[in-house]
N, C-alpha and C positions, 0 to 999 in steps of 0.2 A: 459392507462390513456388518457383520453380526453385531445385535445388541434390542435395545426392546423395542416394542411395537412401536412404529413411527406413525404421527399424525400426519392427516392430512390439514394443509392453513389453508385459515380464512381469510379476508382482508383482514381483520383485526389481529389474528395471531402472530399472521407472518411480516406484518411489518412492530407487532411488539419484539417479536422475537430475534427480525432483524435489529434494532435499538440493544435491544441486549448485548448482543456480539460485540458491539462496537464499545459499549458501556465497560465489557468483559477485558477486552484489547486493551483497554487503557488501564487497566487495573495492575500496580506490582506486586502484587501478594502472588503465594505459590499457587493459593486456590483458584485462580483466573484460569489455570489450562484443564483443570480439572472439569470445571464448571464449563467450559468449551465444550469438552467431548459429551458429558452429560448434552446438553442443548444438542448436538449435533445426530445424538443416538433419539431425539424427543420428537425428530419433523422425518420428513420424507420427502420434503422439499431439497430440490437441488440447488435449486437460489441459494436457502440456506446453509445448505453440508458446504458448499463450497463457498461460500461466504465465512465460516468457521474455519476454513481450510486457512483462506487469506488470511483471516484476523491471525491465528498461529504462527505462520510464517513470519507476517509483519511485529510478531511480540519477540520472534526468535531467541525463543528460549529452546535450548538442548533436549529439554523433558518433553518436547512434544514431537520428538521428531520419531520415535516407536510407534505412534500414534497415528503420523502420515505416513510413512510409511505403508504402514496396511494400507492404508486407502490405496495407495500408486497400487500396490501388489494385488488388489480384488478388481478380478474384471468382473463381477457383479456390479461392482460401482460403477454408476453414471461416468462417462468420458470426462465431462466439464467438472467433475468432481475430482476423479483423478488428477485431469490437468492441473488443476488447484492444488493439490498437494505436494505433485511435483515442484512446483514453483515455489513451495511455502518452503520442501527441502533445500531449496537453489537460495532462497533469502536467507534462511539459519547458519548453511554456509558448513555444516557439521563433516569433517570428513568422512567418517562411518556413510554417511549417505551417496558418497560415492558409487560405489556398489550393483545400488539397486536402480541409482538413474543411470549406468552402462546398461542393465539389464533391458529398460524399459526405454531407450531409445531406439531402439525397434520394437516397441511396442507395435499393436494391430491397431489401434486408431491412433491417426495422425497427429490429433491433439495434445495427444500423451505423449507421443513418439518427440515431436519435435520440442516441446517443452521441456522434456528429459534433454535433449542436445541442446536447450538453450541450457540449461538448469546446469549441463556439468562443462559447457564451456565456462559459468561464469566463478562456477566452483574451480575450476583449472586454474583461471585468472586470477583468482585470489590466493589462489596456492602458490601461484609462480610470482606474485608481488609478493607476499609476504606480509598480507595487513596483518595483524595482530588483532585475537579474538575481540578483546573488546572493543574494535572499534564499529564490532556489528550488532551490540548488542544495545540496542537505544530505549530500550527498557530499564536496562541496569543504572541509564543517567537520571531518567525518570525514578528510580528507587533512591539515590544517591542524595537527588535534590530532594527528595520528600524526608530523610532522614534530616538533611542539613536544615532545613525549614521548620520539622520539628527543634530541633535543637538550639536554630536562632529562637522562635518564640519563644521557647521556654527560656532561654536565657534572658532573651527583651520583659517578660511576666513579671520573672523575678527582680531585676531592677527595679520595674515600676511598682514594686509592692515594697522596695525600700523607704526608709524614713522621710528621704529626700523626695518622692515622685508628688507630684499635683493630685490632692484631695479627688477620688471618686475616679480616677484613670489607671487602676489596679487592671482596669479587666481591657486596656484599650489595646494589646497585643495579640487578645485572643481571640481564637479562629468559634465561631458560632459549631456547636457538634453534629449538627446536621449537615454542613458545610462540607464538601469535599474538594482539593486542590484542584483545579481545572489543568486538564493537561492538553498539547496537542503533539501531532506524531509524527514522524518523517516515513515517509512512504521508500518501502525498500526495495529498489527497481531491479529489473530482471536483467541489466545490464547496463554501465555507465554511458553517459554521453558522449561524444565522438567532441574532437576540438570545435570550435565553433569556428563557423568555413558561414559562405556567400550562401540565403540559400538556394540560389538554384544548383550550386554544387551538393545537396545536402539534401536535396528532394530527388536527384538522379540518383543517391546512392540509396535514399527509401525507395526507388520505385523499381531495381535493379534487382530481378528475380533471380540472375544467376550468381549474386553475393549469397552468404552465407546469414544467417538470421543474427550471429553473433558467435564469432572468434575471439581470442585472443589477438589485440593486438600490440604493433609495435609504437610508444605514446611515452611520453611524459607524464606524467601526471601529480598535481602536487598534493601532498595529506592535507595541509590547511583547509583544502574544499572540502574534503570526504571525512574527515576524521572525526568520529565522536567518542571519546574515551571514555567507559567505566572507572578507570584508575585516577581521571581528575582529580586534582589535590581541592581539598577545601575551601582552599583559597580561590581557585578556579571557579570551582560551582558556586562560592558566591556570587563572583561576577557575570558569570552567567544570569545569576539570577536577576541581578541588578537588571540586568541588560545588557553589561557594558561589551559584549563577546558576540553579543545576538544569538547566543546558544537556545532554539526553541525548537520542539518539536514537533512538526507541522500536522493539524489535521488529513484526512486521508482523500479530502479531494483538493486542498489546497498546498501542497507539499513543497519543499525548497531544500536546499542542499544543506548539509552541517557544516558549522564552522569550526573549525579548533580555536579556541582561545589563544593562543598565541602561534606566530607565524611554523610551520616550518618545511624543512627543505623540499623541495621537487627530487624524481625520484625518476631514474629511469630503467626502463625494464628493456631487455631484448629476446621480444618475441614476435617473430614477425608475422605478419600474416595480411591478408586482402582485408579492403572494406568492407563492412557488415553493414544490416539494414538497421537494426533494435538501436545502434549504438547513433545512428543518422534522427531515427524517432525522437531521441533523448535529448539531441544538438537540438533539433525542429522545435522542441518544445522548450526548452531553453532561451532560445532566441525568438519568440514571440513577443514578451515582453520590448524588444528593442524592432524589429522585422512587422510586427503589426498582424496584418491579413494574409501579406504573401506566404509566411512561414505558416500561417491555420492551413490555408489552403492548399500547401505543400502535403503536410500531411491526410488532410481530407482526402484526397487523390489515389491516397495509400486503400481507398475501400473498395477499389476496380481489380486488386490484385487479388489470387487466387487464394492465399494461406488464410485459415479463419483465425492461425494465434495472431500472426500480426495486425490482423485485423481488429481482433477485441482488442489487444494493447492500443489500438490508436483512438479508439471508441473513448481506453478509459483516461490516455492521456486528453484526449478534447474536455471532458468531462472535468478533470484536474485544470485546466486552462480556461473555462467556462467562459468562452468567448464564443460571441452572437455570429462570427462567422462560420462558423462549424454544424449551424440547425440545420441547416438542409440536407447537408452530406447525413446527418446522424437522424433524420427524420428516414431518408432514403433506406438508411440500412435497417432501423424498425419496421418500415412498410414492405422490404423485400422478403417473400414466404420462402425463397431460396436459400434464403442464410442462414448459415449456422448459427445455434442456438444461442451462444456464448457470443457473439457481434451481435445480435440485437440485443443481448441483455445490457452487456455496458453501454452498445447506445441508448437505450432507454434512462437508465438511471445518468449517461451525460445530460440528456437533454434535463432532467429531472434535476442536476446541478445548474443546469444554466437558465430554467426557468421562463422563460420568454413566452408569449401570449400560445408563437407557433407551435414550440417545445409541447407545454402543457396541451395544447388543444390534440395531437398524436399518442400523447403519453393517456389522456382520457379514452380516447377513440378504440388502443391496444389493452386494453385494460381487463377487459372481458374474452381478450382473445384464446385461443384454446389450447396452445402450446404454456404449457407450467411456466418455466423460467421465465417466458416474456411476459405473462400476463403480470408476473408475483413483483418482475421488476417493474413496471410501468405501476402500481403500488406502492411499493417501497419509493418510486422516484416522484410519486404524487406527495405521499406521507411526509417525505424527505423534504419537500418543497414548504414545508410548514417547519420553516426553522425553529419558531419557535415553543414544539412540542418537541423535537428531537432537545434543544438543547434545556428544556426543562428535566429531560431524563440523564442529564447528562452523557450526552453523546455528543464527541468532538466528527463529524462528518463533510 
């Protein structure tokens, strides 16, 4: 995509630059997409373009989908760039985008290609449920709670600067103005979770090359997991806020599912079709938490298979599950010069979440390596590993 002279990053720039993105992501003002594409026209790093790609997708706002767009449409742009954008169409969810991911599911690199067929199965899927726009926009609850917040303090202020309030605790509701809301974010998957099944039945159908990456299927499924509504009543987001709902937005390597605030019905769709693998990924990772090692290892298995998408999504679900059984598998696919680009980058930055003596001593080793995106990420996942720079800049990661 045309735009101004792109730098090349240092260690220093490109993991500043990376903290930006994410600093960006979480921002609900209108100027956050804006401020994206700016950063994204400033590198010539692909780490980064398509790091902007994701953060985009994951804020899924409307106004940025002309944006990607282009990217998907310029085969001057990097593959792994592309594919990012596809996916960021496929998270927004925007019908207009329809279109152009039929176009580019025959794209000439695979990455693009199959990503566009993941991207408009899962946009089909939505259309043929019938979620309702705002339950994709988890930005807009994040805007919703930063208004309500302002307006309880200002109402809690004003009490306490009444007649009645305790001498010298006029100021004890208010927020310091250097202080900014801490938020975290739910990570918008490229295709639901499959029921939760045994898993050796659940690692057959991840490792099942002649299912399809992700269909439509035929499921239950109930809104109370999935549902996060911009239209909350006030009442709602209070309690969210409280906690009492557990309404939060998960950071983007530690993610979890929305709850709706209160209960409601199961919903059943009929659209039948075969098992898929993306949706077996999502059960696998699900069910770690309960499954332990078996279920890492199910997926870990998933890096012998041939497709590089599904392989970086497994890269970055380990990554998101930041369990010590997963180094080796993810050291493996950093140290193989045969893989694609995009699989050792999310392994590098998994390992870079999981941190481990192993992790870090590979993450040092690739660092200086000669392919861009691995080097920039075994950086960003060293950088990253010092949590407490990233969350000085405020970045929820």
């Amino acid at each position: 995509m045309s735009g101004p002279v792109q730098s090349v990053e240092t260690f220093e720039t490109c993991c500043e630059k990376y903290k930006q993105i994410f600093v960006l992501r979480n921002r609900t003002d209108e100027g956050a997409v804006p401020a994206l594409m700016d950063l994204f026209h400033s590198t010539g790093s692909v780490l980064l373009r398509h790091e902007i790609a994701y953060a985009l997708g994951q804020m899924q706002v409307v106004s940025a989908v002309e944006f990607l767009t282009g990217l998907l449409e310029d085969g001057a742009e990097d593959p792994i760039t592309r594919h990012e954008a596809a996916e960021a169409l496929g998270a927004i969810q925007a019908p207009e985008s329809l279109a152009v991911l039929e176009r580019h599911a025959a794209d000439g690199a695979s990455e693009v290609a199959d990503t566009c067929a993941l991207a408009l199965a899962q946009l089909n899927f939505q259309i043929q449920k019938g979620a309702c726009g705002c339950e994709r926009r988890p930005q807009e609850v994040l805007r919703l709670e930063a208004e309500l917040e302002a307006e309880l303090e200002a109402e809690a202020g004003a009490q306490r600067t009444g007649a009645d309030a305790p001498p010298g605790d006029g100021l004890a509701c208010e927020r310091p103005a250097e202080e900014t809301p801490t938020s975290s974010y739910s990570y918008v998957s490229p295709a639901p979770a499959a029921r939760a099944a045994p898993v050796v039945a659940l690692r057959a159908q991840l490792l099942d090359g002649t299912l399809p990456l992700f269909e439509r299927c035929a499921h239950t499924y109930t809104y109370a997991y999935m549902r996060m509504c911009m239209c909350m009543s006030h009442v709602m987001l209070r309690g969210a806020r409280a906690g009492h709902w557990g309404l939060t937005l998960s950071p983007r390597l530690r993610p979890g599912p929305s709850r709706s605030p209160v209960p409601l019905p199961a919903r059943s769709i009929d659209c039948s079709s075969p098992p898929n693998r993306y949706r077996a990924l999502f059960a696998l990772r699900d069910a770690v938490p309960r499954e332990g090692e078996p279920a890492v290892h199910a997926l870990c298995a998933a890096f012998d298979d041939d497709n590089p998408l599904l392989k970086h999504e497994i890269a970055f679900v380990l990554g998101q599950l930041e369990h010590p059984a997963a180094v080796d598998a993810l050291c493996a696919a950093v140290r193989c010069e045969d893989e694609h680009g995009m699989v050792r980058h999310e392994a590098a930055e998994a390992l870079g979440a999981i941190g481990s003596p192993d992790a870090i001593s590979v993450l040092r080793e690739f660092s200086e390596h000669p392919e861009p995106i691995l080097r920039e990420s075994c950086w960003v996942a060293l950088h990253m590993y010092d949590r407490e720079a990233f969350l000085a800049s405020g970045v929820c990661v």
